[in-house]
N, C-alpha and C positions, 0 to 999 in steps of 0.2 A: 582651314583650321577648324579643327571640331568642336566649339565653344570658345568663351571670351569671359572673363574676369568683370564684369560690372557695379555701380553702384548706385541706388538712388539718392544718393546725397546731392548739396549742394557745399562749396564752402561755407564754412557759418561766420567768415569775418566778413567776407566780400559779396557772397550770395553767390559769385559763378559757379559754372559748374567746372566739376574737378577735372584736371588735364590725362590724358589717360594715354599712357606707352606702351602698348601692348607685350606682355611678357616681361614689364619691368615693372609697374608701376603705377598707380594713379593716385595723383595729387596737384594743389594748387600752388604752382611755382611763382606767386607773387608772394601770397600769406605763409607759405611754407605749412598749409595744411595737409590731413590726411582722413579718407574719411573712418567713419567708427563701424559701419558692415558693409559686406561685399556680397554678389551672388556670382551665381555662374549663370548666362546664358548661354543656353545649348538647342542646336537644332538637329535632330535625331530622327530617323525614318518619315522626315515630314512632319514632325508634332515639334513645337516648343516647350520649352519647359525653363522654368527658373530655379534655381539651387541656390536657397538662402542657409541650407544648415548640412552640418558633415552626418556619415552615419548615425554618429553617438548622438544625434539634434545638438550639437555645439554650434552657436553661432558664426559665420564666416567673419570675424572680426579684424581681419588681417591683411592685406593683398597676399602674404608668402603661404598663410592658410586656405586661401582660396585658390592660389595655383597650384598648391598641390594637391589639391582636392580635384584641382581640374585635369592633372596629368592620372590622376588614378583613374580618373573617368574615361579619360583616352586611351588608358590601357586596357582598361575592361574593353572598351570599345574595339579597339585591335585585337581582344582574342574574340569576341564573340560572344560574353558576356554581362556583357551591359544591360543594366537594366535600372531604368527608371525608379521603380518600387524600392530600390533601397537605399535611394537620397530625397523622394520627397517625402516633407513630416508626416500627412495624412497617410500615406503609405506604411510610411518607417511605424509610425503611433500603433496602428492595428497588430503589431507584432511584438510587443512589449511587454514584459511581464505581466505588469498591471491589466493587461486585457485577456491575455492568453490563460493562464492559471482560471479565473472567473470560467472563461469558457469549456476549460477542462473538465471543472467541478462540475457543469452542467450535466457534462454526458454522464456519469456516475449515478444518475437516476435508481438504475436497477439496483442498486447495491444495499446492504443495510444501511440501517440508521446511525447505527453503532461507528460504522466504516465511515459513511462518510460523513460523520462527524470528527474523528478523527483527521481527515484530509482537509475538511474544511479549517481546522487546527494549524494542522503543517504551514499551509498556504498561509493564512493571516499569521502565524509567528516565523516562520523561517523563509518560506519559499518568496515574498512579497516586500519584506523588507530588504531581502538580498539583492532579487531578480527584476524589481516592479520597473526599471527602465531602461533594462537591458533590451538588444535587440536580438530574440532568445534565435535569429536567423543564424548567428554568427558563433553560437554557445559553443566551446569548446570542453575536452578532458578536462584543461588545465581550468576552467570556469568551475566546471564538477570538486574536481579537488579542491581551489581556495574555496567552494562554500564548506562542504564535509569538513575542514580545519575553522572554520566560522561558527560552527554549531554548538552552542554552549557545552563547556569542559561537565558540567554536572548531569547531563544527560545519558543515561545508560546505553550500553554500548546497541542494547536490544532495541532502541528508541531510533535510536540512529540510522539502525538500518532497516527499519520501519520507513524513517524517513527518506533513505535514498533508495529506495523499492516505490515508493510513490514518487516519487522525482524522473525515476525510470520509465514508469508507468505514464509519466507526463511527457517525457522525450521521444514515448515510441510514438503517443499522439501527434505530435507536432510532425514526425516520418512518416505517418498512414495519412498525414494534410499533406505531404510536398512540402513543408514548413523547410524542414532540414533533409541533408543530402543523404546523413548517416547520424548515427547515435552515439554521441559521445561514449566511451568507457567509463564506467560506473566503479569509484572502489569498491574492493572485493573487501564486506565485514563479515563475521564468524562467532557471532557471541555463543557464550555457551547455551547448551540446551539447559531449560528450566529443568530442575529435581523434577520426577515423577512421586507422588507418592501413593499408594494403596494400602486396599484393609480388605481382612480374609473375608471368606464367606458368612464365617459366623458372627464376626462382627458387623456386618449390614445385615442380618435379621435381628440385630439386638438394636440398632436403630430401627429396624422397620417395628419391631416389639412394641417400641417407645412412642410410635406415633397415633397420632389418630387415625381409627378404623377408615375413616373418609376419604383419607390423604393416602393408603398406603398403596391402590393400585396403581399409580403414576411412577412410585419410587421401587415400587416391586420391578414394574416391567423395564425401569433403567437398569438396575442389577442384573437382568436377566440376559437383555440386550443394549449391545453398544453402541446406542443412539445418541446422543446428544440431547438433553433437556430440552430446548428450541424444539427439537424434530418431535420429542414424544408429545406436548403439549400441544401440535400439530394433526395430531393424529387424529382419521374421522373413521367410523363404522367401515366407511366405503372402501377405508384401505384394509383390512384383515379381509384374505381369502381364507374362508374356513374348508373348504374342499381339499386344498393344499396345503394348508394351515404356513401359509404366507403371510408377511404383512407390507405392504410398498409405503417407503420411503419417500418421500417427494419434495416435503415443503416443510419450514421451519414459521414460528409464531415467535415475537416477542413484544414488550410494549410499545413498539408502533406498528404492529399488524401482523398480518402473514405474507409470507413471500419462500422464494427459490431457498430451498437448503443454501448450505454453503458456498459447494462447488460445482452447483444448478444441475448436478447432474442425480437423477433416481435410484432406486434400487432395491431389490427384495429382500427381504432378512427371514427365515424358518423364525416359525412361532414358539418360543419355549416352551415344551409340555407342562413345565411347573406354572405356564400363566393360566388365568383363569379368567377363561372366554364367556363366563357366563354373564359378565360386565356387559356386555355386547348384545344382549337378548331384549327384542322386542324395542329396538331405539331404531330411529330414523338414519337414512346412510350417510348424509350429510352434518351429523352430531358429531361434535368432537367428542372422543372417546375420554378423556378426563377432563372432569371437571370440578371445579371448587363448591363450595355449600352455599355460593350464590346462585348456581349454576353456568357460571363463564369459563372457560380455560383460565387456569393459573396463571398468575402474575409471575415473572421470573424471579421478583423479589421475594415475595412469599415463599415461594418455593424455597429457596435459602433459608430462610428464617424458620420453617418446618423443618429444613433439613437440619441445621446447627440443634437447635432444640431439642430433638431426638439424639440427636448423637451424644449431644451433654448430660442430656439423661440416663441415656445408656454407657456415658463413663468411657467413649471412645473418644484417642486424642484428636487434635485438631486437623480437619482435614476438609475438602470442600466435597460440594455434593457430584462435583464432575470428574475429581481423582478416586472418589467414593464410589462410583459407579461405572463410569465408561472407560477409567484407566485401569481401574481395578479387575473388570474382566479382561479387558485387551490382554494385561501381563499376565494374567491368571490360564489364560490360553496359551501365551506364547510358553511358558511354564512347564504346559500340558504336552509339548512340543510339534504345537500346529504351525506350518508357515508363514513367513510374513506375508505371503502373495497369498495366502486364506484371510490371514488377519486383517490386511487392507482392505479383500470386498468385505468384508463382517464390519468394519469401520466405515465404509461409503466413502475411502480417501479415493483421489484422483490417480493416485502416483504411490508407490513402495517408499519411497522415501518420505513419505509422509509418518509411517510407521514403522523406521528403522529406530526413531528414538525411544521406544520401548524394548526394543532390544538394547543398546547402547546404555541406557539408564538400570535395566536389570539385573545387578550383578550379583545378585543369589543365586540368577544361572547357574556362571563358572563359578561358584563357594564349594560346590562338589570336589571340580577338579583339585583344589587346592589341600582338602580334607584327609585325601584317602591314604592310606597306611603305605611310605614306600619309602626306602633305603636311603639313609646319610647320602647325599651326594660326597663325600669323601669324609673315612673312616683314620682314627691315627690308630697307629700298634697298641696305644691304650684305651683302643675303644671312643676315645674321646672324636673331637670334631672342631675342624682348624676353625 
């Protein structure tokens, strides 16, 4: 027999110990007692082990809960996958929501500040109070679904699936452990793409007009090129090659320091002939190229607050300084009818579909098509039109 039904009790009326029928039963057939927990004792490749709780840590409180606990054991045991580790607690415990999620958030070191603050978010509102005593070994599709239907109804659909992209992100971790065999199917969401908005050329020199002489090299050069705020404020001497009149892309700043662009990956961008390199004369190579009137790199907030201000001045509507600048040239190109496969290294994306929602969002494009001077699709004898 590959394990036995046991119990550390005693009767509590009589003090004996309880009568035990193997595969039927243990109790005291004087007092008609029974006891209140059960374990399994099992002897297995040479080692003992006690089983006082089911997978889920329920207590074995039943003799019929303990034999069947025990014939599941038997069964794993008859295919060949049995194993210890996923009946006892110290075992089961280390795989548990509540532990696993904490150690996820650890390895996300490299990442912004921004990000994983956000994840730290997900985890202590949704992912911990769902998952915290789950044994995430055994996570199914069907576990995946009932959370995504548990996530609060007022959450935007864009939020959501923020949320189940890190939830994914957390299943492939627990697959590169051996945690899990395979990765559950994640629903498929689709929210819409956010509006793009831009403003012409001459409307960003009528904010750069409006600003201060001090301020306006940092906002000239986002105009010019489609860096990201982070990336320009980043920028040191050492990266403009004036020989080739290059500049390397590398590394992003914001108020928790400098670290990797985006998508950690580099890149060169041509210099605009309209920037003016003379910013760059006689300064150290390791000096960030813009700087505020304390002499530090820009705050990201600041920068906002310069940007709105000028544009309110200059009577241009509401718009931010990143659809003002780096979306505004993007569709301004695409416009120009350069490629999206130019557009995306000009943008430093990973992937073309990073930059198809500028095309998709553009629909001044096809306003041509629709314009042009061509024949009633059906004419009546009187000229008119059904």
């Amino acid at each position: 027999m590959k394990g036995k039904v046991r119990t550390r009790e005693k009767c509590p009326k009589c003090g004996e110990k309880f009568h035990i029928v193997e595969e039927i039963g243990i109790y005291c057939p004087e007092c008609k007692t029974y006891p209140r927990t059960y374990y399994i004792f099992l002897y297995w490749q040479g080692n003992k082990y006690r089983i006082s709780r089911d997978p889920d840590g329920h207590i074995l409180d039943s003799y019929k809960r303990a034999h069947r606990l025990l014939e599941l054991i038997r069964l794993d045991i008859d295919k060949g996958i049995f194993s210890p580790a996923n009946y006892l607690p110290k075992e089961i415990e280390q795989f548990r929501g509540k532990n696993l999620f904490p150690k996820w958030l650890k390895t996300k070191n490299e990442k912004s500040p921004t990000y994983i603050r956000e994840l730290n978010r997900y985890v202590n509102q949704f992912f911990l109070p769902y998952f915290e005593q789950t044994d995430l070994r055994k996570i199914t599709a069907g576990d995946i679904e009932d959370f995504y239907h548990w996530l609060p109804q007022n959450l935007s659909l864009k939020t959501k699936k923020n949320i189940m992209d890190a939830l994914k992100n957390f299943l492939l971790w627990l697959y590169q452990r051996e945690a899990i065999a395979r990765v559950p199917s994640i629903p498929k969401i689709s929210p819409p793409e956010p509006p793009i908005y831009i403003i012409t050329r001459e409307a960003q020199i009528k904010i750069l007009d409006c600003m201060d002489v001090h301020h306006r090299p940092i906002f000239h050069f986002l105009m010019l090129h489609p860096v990201r705020p982070g990336e320009a404020r980043a920028l040191k001497v050492k990266d403009f090659d004036f020989e080739k009149m290059v500049v390397h892309i590398e590394r992003t700043i914001d108020e928790f320091g400098e670290r990797k662009r985006k998508n950690k990956k580099d890149y060169y961008l041509p210099v605009s002939p309209e920037f003016d390199l003379s910013i760059l004369k006689n300064r150290f190579p390791d000096e960030y190229v813009f700087l505020n009137k304390a002499g530090r790199p820009y705050h990201p907030e600041s920068m906002r607050k310069i940007w709105h201000r000028a544009r309110k001045k200059a009577g241009i509507p509401e718009i931010s300084m990143y659809h003002g600048t780096r979306h505004s040239w993007a569709t301004d190109r695409l416009k120009q009818g350069f490629s999206l496969e130019m557009l995306s290294k000009a943008l430093g994306h990973a992937d073309r579909a990073s930059v198809e929602k500028y095309a998709k969002h553009d629909v001044e494009l096809l306003r041509g098509m629709f314009e042009t001077n061509v024949r009633p699709l059906r004419e009546t004898k009187g000229g008119g039109s059904h």
